[in-house]
gemmi code that builds the backbone of each chain (N, CA, C; Angstrom):
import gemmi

chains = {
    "A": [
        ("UNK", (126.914, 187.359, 97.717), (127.529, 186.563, 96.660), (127.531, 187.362, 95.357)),
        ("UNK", (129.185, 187.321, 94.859), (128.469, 188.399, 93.480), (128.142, 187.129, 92.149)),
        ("UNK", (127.859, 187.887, 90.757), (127.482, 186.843, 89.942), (128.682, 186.518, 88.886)),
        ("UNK", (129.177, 185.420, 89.174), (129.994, 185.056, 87.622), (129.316, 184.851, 86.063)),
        ("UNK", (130.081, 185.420, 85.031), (128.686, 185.387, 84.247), (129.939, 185.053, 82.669)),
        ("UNK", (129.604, 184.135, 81.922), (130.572, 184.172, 80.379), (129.579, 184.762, 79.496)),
        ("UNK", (130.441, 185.053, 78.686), (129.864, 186.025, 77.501), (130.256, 185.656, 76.186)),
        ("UNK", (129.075, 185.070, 75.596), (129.285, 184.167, 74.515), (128.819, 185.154, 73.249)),
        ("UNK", (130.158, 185.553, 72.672), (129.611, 186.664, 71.203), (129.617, 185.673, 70.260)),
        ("UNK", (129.113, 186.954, 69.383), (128.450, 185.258, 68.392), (127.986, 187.099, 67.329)),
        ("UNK", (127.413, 186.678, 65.990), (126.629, 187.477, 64.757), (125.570, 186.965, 65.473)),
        ("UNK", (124.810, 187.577, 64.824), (123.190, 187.079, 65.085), (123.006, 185.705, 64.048)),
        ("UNK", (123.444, 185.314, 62.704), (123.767, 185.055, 62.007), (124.318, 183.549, 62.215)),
        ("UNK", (125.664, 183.904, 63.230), (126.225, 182.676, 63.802), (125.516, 181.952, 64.856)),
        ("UNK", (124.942, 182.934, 65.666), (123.853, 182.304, 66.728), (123.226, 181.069, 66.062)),
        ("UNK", (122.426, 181.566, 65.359), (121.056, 181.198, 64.347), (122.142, 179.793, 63.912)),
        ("UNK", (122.897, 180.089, 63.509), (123.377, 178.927, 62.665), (124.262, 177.578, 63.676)),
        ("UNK", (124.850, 178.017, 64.516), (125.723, 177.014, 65.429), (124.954, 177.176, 67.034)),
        ("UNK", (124.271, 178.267, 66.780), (123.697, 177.851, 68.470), (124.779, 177.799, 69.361)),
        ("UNK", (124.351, 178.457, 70.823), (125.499, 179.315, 71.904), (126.844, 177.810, 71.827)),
        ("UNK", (128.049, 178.385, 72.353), (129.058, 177.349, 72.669), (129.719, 178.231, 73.775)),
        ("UNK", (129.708, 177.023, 74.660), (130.414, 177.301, 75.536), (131.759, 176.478, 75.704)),
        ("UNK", (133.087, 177.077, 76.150), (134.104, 176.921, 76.375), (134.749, 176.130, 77.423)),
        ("UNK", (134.609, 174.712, 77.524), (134.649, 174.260, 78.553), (135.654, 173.164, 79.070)),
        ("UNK", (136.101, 172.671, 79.642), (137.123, 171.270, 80.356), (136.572, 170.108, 80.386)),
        ("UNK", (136.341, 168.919, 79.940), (136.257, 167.923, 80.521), (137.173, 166.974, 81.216)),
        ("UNK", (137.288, 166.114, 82.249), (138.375, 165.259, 82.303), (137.619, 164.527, 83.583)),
        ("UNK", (138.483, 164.151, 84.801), (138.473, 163.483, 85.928), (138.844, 164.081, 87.472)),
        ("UNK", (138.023, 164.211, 87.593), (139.079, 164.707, 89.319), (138.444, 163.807, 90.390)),
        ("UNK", (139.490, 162.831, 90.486), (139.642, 161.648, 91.613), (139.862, 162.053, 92.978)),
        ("UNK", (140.135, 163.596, 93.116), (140.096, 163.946, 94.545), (139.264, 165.308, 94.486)),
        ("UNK", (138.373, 165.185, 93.789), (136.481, 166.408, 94.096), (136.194, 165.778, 94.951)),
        ("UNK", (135.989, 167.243, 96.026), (134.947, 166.814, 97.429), (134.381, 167.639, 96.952)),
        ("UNK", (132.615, 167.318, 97.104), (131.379, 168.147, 96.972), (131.862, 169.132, 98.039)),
        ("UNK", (131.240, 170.972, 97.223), (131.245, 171.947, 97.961), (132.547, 172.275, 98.314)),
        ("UNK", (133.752, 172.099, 98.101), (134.936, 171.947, 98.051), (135.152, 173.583, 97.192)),
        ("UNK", (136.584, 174.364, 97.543), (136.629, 175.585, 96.901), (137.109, 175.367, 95.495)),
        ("UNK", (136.524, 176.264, 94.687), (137.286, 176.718, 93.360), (138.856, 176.551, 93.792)),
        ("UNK", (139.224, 177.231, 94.434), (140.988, 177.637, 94.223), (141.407, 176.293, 94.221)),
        ("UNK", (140.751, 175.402, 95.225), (141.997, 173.971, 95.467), (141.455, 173.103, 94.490)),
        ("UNK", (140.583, 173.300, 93.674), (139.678, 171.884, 93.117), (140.212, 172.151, 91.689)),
        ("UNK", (140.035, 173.665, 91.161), (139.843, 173.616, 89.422), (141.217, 173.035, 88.784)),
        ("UNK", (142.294, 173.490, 89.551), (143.539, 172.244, 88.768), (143.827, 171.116, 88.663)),
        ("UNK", (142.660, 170.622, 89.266), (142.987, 168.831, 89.671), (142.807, 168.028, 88.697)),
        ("UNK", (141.951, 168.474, 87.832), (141.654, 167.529, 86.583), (142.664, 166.901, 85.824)),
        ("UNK", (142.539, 165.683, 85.601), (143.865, 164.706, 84.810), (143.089, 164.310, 83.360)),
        ("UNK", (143.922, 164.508, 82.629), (143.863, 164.150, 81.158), (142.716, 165.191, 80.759)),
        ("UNK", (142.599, 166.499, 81.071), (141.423, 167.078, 80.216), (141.528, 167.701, 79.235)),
        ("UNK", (140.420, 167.365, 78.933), (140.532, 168.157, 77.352), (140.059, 169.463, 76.999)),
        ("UNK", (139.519, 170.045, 76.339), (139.003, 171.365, 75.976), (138.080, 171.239, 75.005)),
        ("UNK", (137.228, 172.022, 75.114), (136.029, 171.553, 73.887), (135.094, 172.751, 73.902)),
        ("UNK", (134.328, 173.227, 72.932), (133.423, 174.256, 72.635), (131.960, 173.424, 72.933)),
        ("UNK", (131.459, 173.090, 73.695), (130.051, 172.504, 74.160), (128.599, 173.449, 73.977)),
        ("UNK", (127.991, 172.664, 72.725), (126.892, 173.086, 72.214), (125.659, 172.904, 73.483)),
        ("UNK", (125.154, 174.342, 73.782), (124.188, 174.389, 74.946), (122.800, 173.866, 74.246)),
        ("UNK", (122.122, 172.731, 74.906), (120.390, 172.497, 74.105), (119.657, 172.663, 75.021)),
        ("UNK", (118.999, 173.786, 75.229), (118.133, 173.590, 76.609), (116.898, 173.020, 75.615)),
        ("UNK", (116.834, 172.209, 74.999), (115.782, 171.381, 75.002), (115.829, 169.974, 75.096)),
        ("UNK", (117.354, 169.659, 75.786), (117.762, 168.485, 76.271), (117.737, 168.236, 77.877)),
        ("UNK", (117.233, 166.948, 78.094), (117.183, 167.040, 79.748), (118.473, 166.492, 79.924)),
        ("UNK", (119.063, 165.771, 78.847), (120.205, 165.168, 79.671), (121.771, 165.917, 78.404)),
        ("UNK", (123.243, 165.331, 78.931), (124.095, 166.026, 78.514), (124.901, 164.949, 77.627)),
        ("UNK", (125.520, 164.940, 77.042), (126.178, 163.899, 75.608), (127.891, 163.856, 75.265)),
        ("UNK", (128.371, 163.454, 75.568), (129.782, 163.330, 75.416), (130.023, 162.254, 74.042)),
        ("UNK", (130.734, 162.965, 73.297), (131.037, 161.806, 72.018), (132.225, 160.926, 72.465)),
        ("UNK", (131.739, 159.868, 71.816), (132.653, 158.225, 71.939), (134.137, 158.326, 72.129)),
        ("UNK", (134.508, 159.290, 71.227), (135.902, 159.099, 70.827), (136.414, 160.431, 72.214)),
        ("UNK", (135.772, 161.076, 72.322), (136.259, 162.259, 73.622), (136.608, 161.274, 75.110)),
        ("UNK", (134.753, 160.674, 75.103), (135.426, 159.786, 76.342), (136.069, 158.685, 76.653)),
        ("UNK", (136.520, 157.769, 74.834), (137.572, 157.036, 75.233), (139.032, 157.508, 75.698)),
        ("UNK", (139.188, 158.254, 74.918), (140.211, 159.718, 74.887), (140.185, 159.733, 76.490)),
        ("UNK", (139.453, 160.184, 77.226), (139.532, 160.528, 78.192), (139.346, 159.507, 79.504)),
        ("UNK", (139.392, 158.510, 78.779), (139.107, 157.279, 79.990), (137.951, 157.462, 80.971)),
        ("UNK", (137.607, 158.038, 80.726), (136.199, 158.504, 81.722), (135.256, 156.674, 81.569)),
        ("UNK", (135.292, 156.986, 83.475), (134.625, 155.482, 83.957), (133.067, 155.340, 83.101)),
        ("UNK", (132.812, 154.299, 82.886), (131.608, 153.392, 82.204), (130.665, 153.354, 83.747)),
        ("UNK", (129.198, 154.269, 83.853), (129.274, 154.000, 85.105), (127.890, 153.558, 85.026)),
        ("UNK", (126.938, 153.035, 83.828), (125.943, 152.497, 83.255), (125.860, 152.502, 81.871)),
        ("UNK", (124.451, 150.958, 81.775), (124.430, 151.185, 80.451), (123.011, 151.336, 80.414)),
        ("UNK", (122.113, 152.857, 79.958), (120.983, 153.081, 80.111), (120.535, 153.171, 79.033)),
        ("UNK", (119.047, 153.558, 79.332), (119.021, 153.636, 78.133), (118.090, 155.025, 77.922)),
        ("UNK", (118.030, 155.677, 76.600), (117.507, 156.820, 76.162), (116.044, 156.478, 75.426)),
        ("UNK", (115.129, 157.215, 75.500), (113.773, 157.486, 74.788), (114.100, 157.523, 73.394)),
        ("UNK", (113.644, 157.365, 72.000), (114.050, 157.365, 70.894), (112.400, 158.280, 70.402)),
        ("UNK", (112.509, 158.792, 68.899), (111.676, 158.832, 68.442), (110.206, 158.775, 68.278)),
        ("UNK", (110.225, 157.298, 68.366), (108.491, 156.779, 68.359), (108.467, 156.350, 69.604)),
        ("UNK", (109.673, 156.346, 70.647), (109.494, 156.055, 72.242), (109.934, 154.585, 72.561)),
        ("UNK", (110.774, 154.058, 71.776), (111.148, 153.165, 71.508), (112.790, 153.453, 72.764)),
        ("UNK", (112.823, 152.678, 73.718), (114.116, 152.817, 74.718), (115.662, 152.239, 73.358)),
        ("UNK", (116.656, 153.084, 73.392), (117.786, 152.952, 72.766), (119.073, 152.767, 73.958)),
        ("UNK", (119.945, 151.691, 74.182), (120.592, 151.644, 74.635), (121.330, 152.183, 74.813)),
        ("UNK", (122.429, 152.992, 75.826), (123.448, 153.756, 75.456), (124.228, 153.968, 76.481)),
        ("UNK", (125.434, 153.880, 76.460), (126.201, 153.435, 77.828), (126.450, 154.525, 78.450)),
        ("UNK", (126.654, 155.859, 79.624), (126.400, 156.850, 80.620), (128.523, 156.770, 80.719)),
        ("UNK", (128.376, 157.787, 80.840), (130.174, 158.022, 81.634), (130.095, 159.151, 82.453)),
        ("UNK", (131.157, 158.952, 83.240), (131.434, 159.559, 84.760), (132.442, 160.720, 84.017)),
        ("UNK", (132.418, 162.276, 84.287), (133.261, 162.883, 84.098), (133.231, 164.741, 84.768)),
        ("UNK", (133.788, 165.213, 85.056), (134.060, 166.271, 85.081), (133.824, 167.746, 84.666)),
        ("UNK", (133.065, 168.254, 84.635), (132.903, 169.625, 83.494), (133.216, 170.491, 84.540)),
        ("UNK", (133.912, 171.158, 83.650), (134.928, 172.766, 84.314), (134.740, 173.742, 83.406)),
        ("UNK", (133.805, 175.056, 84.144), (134.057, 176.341, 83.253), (134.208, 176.964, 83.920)),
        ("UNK", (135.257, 177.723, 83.196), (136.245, 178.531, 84.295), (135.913, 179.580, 84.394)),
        ("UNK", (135.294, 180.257, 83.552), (134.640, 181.283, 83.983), (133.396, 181.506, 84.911)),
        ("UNK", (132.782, 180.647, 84.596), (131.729, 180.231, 86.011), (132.196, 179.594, 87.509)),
        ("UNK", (133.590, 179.267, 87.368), (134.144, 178.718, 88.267), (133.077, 177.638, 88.911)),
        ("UNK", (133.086, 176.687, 87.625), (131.675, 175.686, 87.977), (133.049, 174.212, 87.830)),
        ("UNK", (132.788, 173.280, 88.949), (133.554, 172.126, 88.328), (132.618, 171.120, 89.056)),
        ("UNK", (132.129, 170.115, 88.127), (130.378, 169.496, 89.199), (130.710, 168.488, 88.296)),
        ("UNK", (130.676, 166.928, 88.900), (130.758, 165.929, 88.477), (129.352, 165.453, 87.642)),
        ("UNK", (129.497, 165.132, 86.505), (128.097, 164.886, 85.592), (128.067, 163.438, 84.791)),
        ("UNK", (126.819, 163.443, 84.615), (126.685, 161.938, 83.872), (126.219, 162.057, 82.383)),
        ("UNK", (127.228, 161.653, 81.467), (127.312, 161.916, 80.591), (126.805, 160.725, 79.160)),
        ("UNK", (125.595, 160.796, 78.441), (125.287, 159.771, 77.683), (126.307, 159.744, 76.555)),
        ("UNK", (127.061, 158.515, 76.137), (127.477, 158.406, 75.165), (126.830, 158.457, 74.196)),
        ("UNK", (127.260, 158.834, 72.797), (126.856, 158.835, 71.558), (127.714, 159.277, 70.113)),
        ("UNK", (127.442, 158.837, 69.861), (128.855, 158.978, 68.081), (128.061, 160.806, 67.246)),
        ("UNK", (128.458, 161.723, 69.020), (128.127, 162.793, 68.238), (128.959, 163.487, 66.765)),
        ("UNK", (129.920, 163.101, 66.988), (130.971, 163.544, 66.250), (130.084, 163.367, 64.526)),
        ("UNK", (129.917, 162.218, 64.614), (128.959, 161.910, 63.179), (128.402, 162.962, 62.200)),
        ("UNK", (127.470, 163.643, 63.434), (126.348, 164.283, 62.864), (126.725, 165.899, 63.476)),
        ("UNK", (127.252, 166.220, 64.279), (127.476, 167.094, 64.835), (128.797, 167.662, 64.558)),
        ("UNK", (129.280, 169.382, 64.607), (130.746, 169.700, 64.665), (131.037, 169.719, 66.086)),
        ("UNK", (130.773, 168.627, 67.315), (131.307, 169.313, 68.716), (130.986, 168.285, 69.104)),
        ("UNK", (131.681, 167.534, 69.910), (131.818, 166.604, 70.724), (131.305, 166.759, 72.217)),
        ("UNK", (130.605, 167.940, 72.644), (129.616, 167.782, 73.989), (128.878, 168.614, 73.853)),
        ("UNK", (127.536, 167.979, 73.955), (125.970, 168.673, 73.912), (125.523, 168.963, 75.361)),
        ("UNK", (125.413, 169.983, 76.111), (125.472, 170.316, 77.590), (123.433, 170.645, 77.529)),
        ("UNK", (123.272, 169.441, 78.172), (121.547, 170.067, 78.475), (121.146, 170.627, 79.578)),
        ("UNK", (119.915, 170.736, 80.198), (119.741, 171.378, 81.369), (119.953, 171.099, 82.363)),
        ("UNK", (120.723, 169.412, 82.791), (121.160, 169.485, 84.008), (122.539, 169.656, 83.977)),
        ("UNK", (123.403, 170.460, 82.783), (124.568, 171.307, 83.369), (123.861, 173.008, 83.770)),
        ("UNK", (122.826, 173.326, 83.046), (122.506, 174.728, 83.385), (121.624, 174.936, 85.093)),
        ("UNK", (121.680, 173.664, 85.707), (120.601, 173.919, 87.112), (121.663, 174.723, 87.806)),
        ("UNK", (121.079, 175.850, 88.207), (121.714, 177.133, 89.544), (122.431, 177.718, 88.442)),
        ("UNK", (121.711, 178.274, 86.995), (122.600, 179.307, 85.842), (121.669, 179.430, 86.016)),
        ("UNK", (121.856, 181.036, 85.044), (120.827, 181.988, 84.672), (121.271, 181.945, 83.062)),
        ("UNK", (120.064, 181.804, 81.943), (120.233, 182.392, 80.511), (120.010, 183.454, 80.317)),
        ("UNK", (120.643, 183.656, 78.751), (120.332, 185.144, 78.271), (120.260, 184.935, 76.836)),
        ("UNK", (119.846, 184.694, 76.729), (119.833, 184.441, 74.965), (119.175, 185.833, 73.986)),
        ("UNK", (120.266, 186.103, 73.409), (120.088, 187.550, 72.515), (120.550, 187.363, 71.106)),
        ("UNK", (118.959, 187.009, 70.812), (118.930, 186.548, 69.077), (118.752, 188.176, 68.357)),
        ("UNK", (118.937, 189.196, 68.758), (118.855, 190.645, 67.913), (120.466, 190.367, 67.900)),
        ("UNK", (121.466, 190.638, 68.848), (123.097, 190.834, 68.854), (123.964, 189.978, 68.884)),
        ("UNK", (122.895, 188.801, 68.745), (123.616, 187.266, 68.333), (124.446, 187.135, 69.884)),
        ("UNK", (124.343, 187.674, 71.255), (124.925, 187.546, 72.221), (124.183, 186.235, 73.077)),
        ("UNK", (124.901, 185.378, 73.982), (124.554, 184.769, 74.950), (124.997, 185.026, 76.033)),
        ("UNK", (124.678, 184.767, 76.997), (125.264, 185.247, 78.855), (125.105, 184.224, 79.268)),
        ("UNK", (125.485, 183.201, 80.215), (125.248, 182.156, 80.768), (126.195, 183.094, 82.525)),
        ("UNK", (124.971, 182.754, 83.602), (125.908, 183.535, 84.598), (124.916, 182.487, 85.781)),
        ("UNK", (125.793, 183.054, 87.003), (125.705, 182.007, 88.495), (126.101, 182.813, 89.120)),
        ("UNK", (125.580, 182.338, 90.398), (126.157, 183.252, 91.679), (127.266, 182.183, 92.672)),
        ("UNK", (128.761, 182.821, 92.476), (130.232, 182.479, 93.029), (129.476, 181.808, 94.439)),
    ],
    "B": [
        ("UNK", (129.154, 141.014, 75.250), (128.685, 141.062, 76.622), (129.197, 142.639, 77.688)),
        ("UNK", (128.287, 142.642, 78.565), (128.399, 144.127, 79.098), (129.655, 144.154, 80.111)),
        ("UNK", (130.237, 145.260, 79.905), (131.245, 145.412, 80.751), (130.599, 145.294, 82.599)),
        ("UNK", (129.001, 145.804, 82.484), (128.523, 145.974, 83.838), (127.486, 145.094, 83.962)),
        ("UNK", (127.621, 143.806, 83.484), (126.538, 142.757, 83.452), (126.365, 142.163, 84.969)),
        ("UNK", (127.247, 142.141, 85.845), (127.417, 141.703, 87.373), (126.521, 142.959, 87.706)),
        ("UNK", (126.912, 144.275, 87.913), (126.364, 145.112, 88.546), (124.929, 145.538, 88.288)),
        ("UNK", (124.927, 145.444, 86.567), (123.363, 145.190, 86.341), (122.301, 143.903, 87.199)),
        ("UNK", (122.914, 143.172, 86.635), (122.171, 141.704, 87.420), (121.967, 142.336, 88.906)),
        ("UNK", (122.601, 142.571, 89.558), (122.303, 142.573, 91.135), (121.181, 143.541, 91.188)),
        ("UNK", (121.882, 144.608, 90.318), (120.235, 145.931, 90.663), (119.091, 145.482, 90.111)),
        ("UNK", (118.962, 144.293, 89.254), (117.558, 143.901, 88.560), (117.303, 142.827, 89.841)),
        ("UNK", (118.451, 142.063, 90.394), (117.858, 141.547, 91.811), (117.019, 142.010, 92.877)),
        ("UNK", (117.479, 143.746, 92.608), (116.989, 144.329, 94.098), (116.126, 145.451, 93.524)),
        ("UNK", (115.677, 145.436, 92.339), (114.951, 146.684, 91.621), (113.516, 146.947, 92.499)),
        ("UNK", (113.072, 145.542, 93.031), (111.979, 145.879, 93.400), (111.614, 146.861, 94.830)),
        ("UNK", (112.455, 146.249, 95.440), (112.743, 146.516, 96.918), (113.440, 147.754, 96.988)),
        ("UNK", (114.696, 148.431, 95.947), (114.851, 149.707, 95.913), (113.831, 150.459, 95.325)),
        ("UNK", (113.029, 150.369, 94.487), (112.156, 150.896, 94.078), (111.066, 151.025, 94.848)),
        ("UNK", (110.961, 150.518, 95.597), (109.415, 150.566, 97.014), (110.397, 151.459, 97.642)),
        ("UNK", (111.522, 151.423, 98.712), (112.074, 152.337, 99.291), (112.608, 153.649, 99.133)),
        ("UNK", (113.279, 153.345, 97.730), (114.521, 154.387, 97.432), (114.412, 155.343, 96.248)),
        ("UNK", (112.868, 155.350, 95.781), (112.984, 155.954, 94.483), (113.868, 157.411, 94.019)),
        ("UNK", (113.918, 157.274, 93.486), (114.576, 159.072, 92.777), (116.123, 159.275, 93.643)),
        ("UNK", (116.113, 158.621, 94.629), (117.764, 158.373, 95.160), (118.879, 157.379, 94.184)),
        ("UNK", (119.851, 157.790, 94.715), (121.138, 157.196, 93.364), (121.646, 155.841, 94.048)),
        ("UNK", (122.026, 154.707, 93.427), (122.446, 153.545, 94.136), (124.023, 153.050, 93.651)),
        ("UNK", (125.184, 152.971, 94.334), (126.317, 152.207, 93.733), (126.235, 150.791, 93.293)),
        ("UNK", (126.610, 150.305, 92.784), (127.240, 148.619, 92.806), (128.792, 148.337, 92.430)),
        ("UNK", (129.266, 147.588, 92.975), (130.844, 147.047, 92.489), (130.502, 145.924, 92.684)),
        ("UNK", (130.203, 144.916, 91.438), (130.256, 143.723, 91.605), (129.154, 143.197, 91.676)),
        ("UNK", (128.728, 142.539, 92.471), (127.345, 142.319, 92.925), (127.123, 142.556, 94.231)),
        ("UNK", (128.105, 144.092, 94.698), (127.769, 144.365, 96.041), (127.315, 145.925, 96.232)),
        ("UNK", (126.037, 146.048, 96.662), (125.711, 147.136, 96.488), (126.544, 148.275, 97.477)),
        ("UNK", (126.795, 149.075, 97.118), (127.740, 149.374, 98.329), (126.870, 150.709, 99.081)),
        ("UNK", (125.891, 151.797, 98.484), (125.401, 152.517, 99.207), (124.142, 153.069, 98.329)),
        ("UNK", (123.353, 153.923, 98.973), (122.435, 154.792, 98.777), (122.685, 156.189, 98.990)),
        ("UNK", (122.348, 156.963, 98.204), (123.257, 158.213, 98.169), (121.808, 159.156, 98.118)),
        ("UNK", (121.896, 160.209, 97.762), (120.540, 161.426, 97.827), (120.799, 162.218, 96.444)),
        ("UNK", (122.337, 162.147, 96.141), (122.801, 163.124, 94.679), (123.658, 162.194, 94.195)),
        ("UNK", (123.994, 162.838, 92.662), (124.882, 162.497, 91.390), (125.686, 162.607, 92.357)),
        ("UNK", (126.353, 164.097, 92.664), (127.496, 164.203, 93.243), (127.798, 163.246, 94.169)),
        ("UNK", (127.365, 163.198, 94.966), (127.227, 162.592, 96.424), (127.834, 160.617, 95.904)),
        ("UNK", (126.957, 159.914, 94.862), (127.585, 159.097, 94.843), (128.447, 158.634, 93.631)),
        ("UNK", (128.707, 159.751, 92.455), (129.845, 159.484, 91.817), (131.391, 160.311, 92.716)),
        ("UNK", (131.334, 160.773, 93.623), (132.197, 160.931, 94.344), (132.887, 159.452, 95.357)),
        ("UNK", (132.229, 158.827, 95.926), (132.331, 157.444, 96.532), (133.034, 156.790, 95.725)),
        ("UNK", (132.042, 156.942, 94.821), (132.312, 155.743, 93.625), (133.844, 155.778, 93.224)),
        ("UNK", (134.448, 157.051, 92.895), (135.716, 157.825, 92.567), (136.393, 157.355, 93.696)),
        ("UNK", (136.639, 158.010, 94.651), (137.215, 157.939, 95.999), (137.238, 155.799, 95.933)),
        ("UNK", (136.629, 154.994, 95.789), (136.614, 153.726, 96.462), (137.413, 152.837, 95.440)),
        ("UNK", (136.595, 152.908, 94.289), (137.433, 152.445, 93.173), (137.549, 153.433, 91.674)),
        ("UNK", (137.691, 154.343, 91.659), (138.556, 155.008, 90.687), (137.737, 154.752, 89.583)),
        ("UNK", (138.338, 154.548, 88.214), (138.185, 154.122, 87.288), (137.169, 152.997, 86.952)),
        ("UNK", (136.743, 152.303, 87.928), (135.549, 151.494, 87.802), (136.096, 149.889, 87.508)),
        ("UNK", (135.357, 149.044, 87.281), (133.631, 149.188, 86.668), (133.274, 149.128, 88.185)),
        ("UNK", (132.005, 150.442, 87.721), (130.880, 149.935, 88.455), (129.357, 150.539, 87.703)),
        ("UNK", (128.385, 150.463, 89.111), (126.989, 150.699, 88.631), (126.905, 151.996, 88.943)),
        ("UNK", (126.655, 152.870, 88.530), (125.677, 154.461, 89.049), (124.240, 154.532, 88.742)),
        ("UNK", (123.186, 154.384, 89.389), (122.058, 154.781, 88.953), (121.098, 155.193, 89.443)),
        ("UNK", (119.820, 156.144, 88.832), (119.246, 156.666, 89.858), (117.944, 155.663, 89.938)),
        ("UNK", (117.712, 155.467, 90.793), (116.330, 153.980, 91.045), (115.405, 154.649, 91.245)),
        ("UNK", (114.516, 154.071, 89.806), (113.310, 154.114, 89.449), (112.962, 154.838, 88.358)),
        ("UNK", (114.612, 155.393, 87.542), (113.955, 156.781, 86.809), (113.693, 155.948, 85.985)),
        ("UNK", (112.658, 156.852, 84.788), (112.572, 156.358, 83.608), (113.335, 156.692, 82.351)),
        ("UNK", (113.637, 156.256, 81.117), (114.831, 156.725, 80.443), (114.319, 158.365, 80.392)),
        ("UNK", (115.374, 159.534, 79.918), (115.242, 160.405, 79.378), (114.921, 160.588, 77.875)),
        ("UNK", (114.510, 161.497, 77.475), (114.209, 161.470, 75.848), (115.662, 161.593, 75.791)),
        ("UNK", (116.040, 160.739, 74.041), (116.966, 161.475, 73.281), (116.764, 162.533, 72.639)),
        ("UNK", (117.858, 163.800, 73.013), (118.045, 164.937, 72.512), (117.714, 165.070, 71.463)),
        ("UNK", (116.701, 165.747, 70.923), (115.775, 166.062, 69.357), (116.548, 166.074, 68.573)),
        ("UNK", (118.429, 167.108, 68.732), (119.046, 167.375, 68.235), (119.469, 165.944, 67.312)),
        ("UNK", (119.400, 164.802, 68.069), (120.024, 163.491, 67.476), (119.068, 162.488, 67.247)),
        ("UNK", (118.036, 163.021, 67.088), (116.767, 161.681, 66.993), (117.088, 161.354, 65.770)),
        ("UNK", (117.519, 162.893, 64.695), (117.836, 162.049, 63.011), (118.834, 161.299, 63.551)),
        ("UNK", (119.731, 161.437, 64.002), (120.899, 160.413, 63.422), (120.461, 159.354, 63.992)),
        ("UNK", (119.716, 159.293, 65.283), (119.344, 157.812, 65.332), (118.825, 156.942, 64.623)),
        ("UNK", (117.897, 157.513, 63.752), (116.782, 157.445, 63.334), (117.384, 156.702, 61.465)),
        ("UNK", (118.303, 157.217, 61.608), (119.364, 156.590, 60.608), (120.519, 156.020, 61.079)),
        ("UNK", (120.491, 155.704, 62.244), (121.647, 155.019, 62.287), (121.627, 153.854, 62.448)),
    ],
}
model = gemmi.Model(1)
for chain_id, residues in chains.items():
    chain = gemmi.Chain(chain_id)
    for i, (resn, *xyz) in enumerate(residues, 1):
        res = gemmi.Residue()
        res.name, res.seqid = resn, gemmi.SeqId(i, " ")
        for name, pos in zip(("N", "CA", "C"), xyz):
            atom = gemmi.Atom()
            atom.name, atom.element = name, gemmi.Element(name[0])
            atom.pos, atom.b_iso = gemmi.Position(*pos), 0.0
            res.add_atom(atom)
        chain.add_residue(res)
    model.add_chain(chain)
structure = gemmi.Structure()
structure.add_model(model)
structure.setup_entities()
């Protein structure tokens, strides 16, 4: 298997300041079969969008803003709830959607917590560590470079 | 009122009994009918897709406990 790998340039500067982004698809694909090939699967997506997705590996879970997944009709597929602060459970409704990077030739159906990132944030999807399970990091705070790579 | 108040209700019907059996596995609902037990995300937001599309339904994994909110947004919660 060889390794697919994106290459996220950045200043050292910009690193530090916006933290890695990755380049990515969201939308729907109503006909993903698990394990299914890249070639027949990655065009299937309906209504997707495009978005620069801020990587937090100090997030366990991944964040889609309000207005992306009304935008995107993406199914309501709970309403859970999140840990807060002082540990206090915060309600917050979960959506069904799609993430495609094409350079990883990754397209894996994910569950996505809503939240009014847009608010506080410049990027409408916060990707935590269960989009990075079966990646490898690279984080290069001297050349401001990131690598995010997988094996095809 | 919740768009998934049927599908909630049924899994707080059966929380106990999936939770003795089925922990850390994913459960559907449409309605108040549970429709399967799955092993992955994938595995049953694919069904879910494939049966009824666009929804509503339930996805969840039985027994987890919430996740933290992302540090990144605890301020804005925290003010919001």
């Amino acid at each position: 298997m060889s390794p697919l790998s994106v290459e996220l340039r950045n200043s050292s500067d910009g690193l530090l300041a916006t933290g890695p982004l990755l380049p990515i698809q969201i939308g729907l694909d109503e006909t993903y079969e698990p394990g299914g090939l890249w070639e027949s699967s990655a065009p299937l997506l309906s209504r997707s969008e495009g978005a620069d997705a801020l990587i937090d590996t100090g997030a366990r879970v991944s964040c889609i803003d309000t207005g992306l997944a009304e935008r995107l009709r993406l199914p309501i597929a709970d309403e859970d709830a999140l840990r807060g602060l002082v540990g206090s459970p915060i309600s917050v409704r979960t959506r069904l959607g799609h993430l495609v990077v094409t350079e990883l030739q990754i397209i894996r159906p994910l569950r996505f917590y809503e939240v009014d990132l847009s608010s506080w944030l410049s990027h409408e999807v916060l990707l935590g560590r269960d989009m990075l399970e079966g990646c490898q990091m690279h984080y290069d705070g001297e050349s401001g470079n990131v690598t995010v790579a997988r094996r095809s | 009122m919740s768009i998934l108040e049927e599908e909630i209700a049924a899994y707080q019907a059966q929380q106990d009994d999936l939770e003795a059996s089925h922990r850390g596995r994913w459960v559907l609902f449409h309605g108040s009918t549970r429709v399967g037990i799955y092993d992955t995300f994938e595995e049953v937001s694919t069904d879910a897709l494939r049966k009824y599309g666009r929804g509503p339904y339930l996805i969840r994994e039985i027994g987890a406990v919430p996740a933290p909110l992302p540090a990144i947004l605890q301020r804005a919660a925290s003010h919001g």
